[in-house]
N, CA and C of each residue as an Amber inpcrd file, in Angstrom:
protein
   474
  77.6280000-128.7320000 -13.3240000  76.7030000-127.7920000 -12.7250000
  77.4280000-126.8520000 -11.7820000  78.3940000-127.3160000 -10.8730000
  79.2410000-126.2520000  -9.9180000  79.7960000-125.6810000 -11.1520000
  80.7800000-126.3390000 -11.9190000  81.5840000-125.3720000 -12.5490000
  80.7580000-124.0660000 -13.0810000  79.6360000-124.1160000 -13.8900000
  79.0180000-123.1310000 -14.2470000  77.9030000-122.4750000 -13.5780000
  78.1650000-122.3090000 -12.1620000  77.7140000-121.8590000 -11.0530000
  78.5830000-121.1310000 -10.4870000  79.5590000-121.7210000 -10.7920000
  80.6430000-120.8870000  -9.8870000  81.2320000-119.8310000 -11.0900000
  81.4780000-120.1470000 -12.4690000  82.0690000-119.5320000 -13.4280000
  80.7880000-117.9470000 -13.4760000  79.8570000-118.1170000 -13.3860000
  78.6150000-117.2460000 -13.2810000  78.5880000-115.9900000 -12.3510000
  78.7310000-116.8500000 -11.2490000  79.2880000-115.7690000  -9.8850000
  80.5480000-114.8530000 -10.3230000  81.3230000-115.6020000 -10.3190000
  82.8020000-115.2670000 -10.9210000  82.5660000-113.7640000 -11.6660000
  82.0080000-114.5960000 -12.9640000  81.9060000-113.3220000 -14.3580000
  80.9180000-111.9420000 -13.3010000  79.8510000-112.1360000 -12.7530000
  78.9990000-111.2600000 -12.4510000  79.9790000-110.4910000 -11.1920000
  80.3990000-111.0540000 -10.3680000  81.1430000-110.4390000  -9.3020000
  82.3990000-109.4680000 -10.4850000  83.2500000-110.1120000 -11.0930000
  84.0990000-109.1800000 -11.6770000  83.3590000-108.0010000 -12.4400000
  82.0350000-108.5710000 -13.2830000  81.4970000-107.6220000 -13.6810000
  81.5080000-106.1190000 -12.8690000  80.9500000-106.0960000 -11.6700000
  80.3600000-105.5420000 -10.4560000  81.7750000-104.7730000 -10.6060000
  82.5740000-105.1360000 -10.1930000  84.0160000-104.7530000  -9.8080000
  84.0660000-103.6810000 -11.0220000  84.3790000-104.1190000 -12.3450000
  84.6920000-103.6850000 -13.4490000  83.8540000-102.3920000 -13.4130000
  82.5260000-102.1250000 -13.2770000  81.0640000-100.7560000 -13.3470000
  81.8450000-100.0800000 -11.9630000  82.1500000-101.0640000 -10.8560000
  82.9000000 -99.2730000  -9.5710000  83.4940000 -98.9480000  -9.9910000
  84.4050000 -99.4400000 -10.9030000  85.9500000 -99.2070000 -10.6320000
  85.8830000 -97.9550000 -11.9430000  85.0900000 -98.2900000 -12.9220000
  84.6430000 -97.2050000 -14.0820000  84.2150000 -95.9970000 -13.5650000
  82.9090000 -96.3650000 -12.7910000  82.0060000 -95.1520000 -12.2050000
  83.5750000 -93.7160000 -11.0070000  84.2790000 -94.9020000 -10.3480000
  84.7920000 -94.2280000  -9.7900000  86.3150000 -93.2880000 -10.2590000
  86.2350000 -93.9050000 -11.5320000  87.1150000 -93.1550000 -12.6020000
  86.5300000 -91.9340000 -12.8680000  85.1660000 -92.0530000 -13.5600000
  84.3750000 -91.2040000 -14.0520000  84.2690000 -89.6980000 -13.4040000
  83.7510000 -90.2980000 -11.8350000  83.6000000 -89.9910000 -10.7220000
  84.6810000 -88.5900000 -10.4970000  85.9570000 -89.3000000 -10.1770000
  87.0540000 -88.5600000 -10.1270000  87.3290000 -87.6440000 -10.9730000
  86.8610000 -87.6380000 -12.5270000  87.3800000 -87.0730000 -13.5240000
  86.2910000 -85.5870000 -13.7970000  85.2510000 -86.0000000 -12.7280000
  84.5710000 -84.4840000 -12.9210000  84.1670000 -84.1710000 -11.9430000
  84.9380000 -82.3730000 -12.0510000  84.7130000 -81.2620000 -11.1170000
  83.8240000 -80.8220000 -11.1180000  83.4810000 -80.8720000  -9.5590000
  82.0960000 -79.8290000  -9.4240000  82.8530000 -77.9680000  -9.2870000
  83.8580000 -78.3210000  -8.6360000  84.5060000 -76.5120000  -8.5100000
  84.0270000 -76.0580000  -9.9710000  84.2310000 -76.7720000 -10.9800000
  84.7020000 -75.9780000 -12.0800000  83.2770000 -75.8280000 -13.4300000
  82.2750000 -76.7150000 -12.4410000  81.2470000 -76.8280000 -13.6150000
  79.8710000 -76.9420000 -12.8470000  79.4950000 -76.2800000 -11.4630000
  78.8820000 -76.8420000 -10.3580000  77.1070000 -77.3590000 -11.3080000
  76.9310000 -76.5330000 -12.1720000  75.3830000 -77.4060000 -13.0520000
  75.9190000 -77.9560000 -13.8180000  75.1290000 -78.7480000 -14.1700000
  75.9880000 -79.7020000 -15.2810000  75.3800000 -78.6530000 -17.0350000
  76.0110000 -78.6550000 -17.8970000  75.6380000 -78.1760000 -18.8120000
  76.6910000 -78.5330000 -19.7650000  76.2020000 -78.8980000 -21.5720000
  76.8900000 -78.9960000 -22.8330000  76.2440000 -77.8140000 -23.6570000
  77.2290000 -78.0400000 -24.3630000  77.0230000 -76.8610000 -25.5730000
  75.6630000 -76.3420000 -26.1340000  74.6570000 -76.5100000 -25.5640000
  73.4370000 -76.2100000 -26.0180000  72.7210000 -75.8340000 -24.4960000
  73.1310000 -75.3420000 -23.5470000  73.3320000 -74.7340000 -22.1710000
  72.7160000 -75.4900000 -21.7830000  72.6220000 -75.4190000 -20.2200000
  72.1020000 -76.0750000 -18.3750000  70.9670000 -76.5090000 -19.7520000
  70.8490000 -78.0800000 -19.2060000  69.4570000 -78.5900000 -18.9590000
  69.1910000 -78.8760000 -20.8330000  70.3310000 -78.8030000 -21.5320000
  70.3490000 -79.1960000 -22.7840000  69.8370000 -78.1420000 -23.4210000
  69.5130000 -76.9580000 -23.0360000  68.6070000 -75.5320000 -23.7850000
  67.2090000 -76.1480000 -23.3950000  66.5620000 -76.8760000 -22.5520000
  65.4020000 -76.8800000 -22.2880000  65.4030000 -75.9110000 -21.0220000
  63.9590000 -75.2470000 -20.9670000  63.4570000 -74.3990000 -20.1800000
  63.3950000 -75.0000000 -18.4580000  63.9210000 -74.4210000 -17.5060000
  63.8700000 -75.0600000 -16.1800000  62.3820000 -74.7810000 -15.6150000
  62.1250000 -73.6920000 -15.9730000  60.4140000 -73.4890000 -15.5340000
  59.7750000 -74.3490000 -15.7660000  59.3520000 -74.6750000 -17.0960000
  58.4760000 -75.3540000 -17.9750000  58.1390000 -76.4520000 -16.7290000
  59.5020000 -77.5050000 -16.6720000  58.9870000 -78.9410000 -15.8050000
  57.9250000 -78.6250000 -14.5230000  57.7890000 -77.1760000 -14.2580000
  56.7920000 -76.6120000 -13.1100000  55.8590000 -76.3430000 -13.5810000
  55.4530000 -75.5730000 -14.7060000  54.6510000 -75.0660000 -14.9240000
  53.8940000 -75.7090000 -16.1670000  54.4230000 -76.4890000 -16.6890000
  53.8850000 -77.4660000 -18.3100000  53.8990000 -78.8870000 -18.0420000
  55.0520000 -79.4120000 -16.6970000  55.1230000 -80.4840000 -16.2730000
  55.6520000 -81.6520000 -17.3620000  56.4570000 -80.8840000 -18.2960000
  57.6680000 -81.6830000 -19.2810000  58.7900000 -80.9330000 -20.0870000
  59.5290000 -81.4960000 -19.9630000  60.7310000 -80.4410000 -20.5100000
  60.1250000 -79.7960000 -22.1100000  60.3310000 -78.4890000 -22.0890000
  59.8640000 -78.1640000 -23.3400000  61.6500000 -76.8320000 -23.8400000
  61.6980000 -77.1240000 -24.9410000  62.7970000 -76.1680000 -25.4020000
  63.1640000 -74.6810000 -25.1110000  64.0760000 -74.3110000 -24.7890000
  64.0070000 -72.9520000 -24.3620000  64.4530000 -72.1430000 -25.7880000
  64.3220000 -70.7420000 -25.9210000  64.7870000 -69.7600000 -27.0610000
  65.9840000 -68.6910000 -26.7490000  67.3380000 -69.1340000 -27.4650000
  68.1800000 -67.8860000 -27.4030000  67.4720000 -66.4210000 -26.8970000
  66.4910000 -66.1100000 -27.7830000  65.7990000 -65.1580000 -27.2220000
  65.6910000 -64.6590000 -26.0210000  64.9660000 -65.4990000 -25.3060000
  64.8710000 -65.4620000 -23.8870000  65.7700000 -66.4370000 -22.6200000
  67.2770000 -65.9130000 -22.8010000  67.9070000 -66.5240000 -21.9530000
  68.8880000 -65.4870000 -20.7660000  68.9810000 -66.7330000 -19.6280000
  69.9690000 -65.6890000 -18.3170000  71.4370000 -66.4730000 -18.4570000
  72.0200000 -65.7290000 -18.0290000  73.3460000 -66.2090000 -17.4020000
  73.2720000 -66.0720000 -15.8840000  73.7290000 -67.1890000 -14.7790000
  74.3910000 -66.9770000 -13.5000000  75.2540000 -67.7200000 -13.6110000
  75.9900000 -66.9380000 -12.5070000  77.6570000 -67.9640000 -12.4570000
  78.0050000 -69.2190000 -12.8910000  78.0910000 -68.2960000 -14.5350000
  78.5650000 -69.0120000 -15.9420000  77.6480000 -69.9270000 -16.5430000
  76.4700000 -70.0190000 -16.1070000  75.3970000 -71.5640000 -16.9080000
  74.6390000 -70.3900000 -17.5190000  74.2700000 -71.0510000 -18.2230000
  73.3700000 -70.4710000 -19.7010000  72.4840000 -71.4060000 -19.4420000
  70.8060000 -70.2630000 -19.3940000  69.6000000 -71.2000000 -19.4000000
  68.6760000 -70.1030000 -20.0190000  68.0690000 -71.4110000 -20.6340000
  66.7920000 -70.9660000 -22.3760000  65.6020000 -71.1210000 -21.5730000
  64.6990000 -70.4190000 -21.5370000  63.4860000 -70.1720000 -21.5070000
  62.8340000 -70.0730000 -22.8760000  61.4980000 -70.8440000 -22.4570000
  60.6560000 -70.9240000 -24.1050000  59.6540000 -69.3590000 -23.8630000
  60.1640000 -68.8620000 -23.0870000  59.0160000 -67.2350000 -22.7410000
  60.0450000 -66.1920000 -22.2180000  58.8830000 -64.8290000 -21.8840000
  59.6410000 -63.6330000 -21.1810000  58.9690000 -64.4860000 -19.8680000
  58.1180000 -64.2980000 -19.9210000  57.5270000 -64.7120000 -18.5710000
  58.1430000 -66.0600000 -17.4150000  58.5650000 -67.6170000 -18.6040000
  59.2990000 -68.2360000 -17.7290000  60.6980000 -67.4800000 -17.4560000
  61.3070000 -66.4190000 -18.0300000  62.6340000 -65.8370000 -18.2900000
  62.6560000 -65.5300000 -16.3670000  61.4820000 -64.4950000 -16.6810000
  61.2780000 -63.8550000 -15.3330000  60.9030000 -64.0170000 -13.5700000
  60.3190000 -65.5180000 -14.2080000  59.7910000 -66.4720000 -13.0610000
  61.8070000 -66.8510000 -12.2790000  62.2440000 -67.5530000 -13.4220000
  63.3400000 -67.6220000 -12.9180000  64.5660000 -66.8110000 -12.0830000
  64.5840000 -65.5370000 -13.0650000  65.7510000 -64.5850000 -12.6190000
  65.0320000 -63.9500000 -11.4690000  63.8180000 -64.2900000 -11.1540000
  63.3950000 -64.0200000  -9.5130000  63.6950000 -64.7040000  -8.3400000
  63.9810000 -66.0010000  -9.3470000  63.8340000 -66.7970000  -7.8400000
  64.7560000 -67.9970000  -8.7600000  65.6420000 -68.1500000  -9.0090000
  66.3070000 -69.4840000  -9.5960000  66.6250000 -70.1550000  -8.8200000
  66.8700000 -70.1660000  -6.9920000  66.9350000 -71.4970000  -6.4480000
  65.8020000 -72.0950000  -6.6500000  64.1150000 -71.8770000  -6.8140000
  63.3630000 -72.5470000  -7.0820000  63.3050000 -73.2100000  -7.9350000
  64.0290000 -73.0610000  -9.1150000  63.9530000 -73.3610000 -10.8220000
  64.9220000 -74.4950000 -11.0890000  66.4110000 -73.5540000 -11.0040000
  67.4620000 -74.8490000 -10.4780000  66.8900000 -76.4250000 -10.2690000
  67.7210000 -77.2070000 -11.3730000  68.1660000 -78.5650000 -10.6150000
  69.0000000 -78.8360000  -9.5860000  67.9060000 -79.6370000  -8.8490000
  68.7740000 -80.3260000  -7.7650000  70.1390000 -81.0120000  -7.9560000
  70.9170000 -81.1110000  -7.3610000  72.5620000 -81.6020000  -7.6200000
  73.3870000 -80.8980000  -8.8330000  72.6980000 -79.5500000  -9.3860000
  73.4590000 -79.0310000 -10.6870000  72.7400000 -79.3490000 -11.3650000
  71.2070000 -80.0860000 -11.7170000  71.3640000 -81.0550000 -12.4140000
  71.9820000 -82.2960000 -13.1710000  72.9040000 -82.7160000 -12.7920000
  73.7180000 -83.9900000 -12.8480000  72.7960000 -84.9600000 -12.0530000
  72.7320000 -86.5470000 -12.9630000  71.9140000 -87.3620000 -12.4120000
  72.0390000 -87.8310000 -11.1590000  70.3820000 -87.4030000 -10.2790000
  70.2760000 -87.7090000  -8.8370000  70.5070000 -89.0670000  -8.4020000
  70.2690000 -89.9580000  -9.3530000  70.5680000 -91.5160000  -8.9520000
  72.1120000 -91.8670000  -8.5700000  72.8190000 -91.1240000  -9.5280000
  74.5920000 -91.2990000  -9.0740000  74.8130000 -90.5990000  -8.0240000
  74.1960000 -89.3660000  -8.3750000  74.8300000 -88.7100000  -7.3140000
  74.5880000 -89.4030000  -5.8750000  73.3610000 -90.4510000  -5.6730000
  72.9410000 -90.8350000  -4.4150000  74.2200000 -92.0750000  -3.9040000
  74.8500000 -91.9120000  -5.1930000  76.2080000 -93.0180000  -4.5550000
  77.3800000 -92.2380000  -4.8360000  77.4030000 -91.2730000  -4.9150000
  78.5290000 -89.9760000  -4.9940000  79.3460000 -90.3380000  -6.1380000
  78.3030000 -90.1120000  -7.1920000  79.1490000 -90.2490000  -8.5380000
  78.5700000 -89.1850000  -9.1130000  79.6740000 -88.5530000 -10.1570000
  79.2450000 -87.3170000 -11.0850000  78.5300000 -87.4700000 -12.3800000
  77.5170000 -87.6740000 -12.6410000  76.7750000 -88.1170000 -14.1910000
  76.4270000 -87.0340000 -14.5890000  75.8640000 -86.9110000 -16.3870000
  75.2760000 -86.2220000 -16.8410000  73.8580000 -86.4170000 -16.8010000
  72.6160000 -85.8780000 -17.4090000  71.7670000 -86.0600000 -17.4350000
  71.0310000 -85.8640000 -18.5770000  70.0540000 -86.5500000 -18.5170000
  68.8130000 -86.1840000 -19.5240000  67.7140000 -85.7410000 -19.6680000
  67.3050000 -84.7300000 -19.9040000  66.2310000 -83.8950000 -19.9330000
  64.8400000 -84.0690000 -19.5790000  65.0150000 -85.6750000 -20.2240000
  63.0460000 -85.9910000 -20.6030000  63.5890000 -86.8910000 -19.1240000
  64.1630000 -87.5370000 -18.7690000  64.2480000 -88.1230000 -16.8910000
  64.1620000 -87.1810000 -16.1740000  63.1520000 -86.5140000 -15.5800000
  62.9190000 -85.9300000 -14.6830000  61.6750000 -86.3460000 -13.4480000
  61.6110000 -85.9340000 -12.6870000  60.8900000 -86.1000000 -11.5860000
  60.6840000 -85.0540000 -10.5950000  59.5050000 -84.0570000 -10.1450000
  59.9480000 -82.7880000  -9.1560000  58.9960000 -84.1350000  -8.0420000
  59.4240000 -83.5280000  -7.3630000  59.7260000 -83.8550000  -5.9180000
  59.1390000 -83.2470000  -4.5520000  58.3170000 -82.8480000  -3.7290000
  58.4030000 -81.3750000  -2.8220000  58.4080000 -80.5770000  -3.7350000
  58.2900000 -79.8550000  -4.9750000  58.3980000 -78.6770000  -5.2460000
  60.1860000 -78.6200000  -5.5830000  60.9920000 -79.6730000  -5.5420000
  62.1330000 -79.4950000  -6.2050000  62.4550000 -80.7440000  -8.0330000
  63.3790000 -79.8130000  -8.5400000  63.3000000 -80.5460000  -9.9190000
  64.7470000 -81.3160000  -9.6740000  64.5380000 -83.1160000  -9.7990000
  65.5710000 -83.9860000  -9.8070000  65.3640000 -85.0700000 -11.3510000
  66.7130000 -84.7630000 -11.9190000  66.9730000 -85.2090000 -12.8280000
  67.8090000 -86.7580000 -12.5890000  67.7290000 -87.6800000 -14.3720000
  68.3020000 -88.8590000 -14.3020000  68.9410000 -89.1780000 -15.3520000
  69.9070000 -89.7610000 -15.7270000  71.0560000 -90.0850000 -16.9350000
  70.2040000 -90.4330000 -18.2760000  68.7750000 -91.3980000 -17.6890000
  68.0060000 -91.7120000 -18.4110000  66.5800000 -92.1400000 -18.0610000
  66.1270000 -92.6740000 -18.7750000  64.7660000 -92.7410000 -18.2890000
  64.8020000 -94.2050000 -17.6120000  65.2750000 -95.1210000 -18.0310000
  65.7580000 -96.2010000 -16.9260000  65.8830000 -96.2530000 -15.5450000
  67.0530000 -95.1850000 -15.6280000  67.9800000 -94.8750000 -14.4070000
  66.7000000 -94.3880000 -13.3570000  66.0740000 -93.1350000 -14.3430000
  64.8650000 -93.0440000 -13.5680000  63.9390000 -93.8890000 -12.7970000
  63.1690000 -95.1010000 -13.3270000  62.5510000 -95.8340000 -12.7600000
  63.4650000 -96.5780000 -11.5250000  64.9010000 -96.7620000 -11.4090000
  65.7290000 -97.4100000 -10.8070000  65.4570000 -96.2730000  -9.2910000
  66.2160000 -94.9540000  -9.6640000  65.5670000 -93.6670000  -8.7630000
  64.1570000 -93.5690000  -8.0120000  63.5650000 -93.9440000  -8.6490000
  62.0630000 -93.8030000  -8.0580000  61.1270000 -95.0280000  -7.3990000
  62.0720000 -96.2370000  -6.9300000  61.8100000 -97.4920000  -6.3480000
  62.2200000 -97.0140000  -5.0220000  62.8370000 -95.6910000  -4.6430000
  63.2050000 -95.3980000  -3.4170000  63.8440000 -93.9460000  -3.2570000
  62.9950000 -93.2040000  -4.0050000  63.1970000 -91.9190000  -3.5290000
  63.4650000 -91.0290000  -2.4760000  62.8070000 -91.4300000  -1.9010000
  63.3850000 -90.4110000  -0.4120000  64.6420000 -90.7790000   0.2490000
  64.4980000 -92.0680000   0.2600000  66.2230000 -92.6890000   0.6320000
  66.9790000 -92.3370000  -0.2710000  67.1250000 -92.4140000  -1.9560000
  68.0580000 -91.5780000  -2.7250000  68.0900000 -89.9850000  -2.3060000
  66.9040000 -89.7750000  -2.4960000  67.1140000 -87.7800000  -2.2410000
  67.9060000 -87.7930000  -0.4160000  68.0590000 -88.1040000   0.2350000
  68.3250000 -88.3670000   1.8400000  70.3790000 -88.6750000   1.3620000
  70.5820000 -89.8110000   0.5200000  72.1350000 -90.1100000   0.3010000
  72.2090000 -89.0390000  -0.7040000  71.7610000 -88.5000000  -1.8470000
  72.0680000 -87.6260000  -2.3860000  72.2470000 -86.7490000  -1.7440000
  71.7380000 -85.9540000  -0.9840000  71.7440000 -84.6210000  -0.2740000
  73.2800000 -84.5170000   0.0530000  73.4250000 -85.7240000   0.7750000
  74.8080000 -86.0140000   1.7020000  75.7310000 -85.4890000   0.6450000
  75.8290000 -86.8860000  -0.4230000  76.8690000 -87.0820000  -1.4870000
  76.9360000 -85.8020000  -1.6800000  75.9650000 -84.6120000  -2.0870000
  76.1450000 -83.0690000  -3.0050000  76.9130000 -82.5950000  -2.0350000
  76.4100000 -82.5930000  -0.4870000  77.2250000 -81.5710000   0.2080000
  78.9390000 -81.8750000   0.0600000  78.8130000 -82.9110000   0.4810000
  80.1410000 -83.6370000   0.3180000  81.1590000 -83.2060000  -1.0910000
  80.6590000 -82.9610000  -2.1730000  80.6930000 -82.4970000  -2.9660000
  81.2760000 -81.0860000  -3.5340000  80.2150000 -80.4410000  -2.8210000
  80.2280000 -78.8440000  -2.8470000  80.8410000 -78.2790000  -1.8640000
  81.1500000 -78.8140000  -0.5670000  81.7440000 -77.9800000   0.2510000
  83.1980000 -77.5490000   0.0880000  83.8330000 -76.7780000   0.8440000
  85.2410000 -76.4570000   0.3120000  86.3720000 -77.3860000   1.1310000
């Protein structure tokens, strides 16, 4: 019974070890200088519309058609109208942390994110790696958004 009490601890503690020591690889290996929203080949926010989660209240697809560029992110709007909501006012629109997932970031790690994990907040849009991660995020939100804030500045400053 000790032995496999103690062998248990053991495995789970190295486990533990093994996920920082990854995360903080990860961590290290991506620049915010060089990519400050997070975005893949199908632009910011996966080509979903940043309005929409305000105004439809779920990520819905954006259209080549109707897209902006700012300093370098590419974002799809499914309208002229969300086009315009945005290029008025895109700190409103904008994800919080770049969009990169708010849950890492609340332990100052760099993640990607996923579209359909979202959550607005106050009137701000915070994203999550997954929809998991999400529920993990939202057992203590304000204390994540409070260490996140930190972690971004920390982050972003020069």
């Amino acid at each position: 019974m000790f032995t496999h009490t103690y062998t248990t601890g053991f495995i789970r503690s190295w486990r533990a070890l093994a996920v920082i020591f990854f995360a903080a690889v990860l961590s290290a290996c991506t620049s915010l200088a060089d990519q400050p929203v997070y975005q893949n080949e199908a632009g910011a926010l996966e080509g979903h519309d940043p309005v929409a989660y305000f105004t439809e209240g779920k990520p819905v697809k954006g259209s080549a058609a109707f897209s902006s560029q700012q300093d370098g992110t590419i974002w799809y709007f499914s309208s002229a109208e969300n086009k315009n909501l945005f290029d008025s006012n895109p700190e409103k629109y904008t994800p919080q942390y770049g969009g990169y997932c708010a849950q890492a970031m609340a332990h100052g790690l760099v993640v990607s994110s996923d579209p359909a994990a979202f959550t607005i907040k106050d009137d701000k849009l915070f994203l999550n790696y997954s929809l998991g991660v999400r529920q993990t995020w939202l057992e203590n939100v304000d204390a994540n958004i409070k260490s996140a804030d930190r972690e971004w500045q920390k982050k972003t400053s020069p």
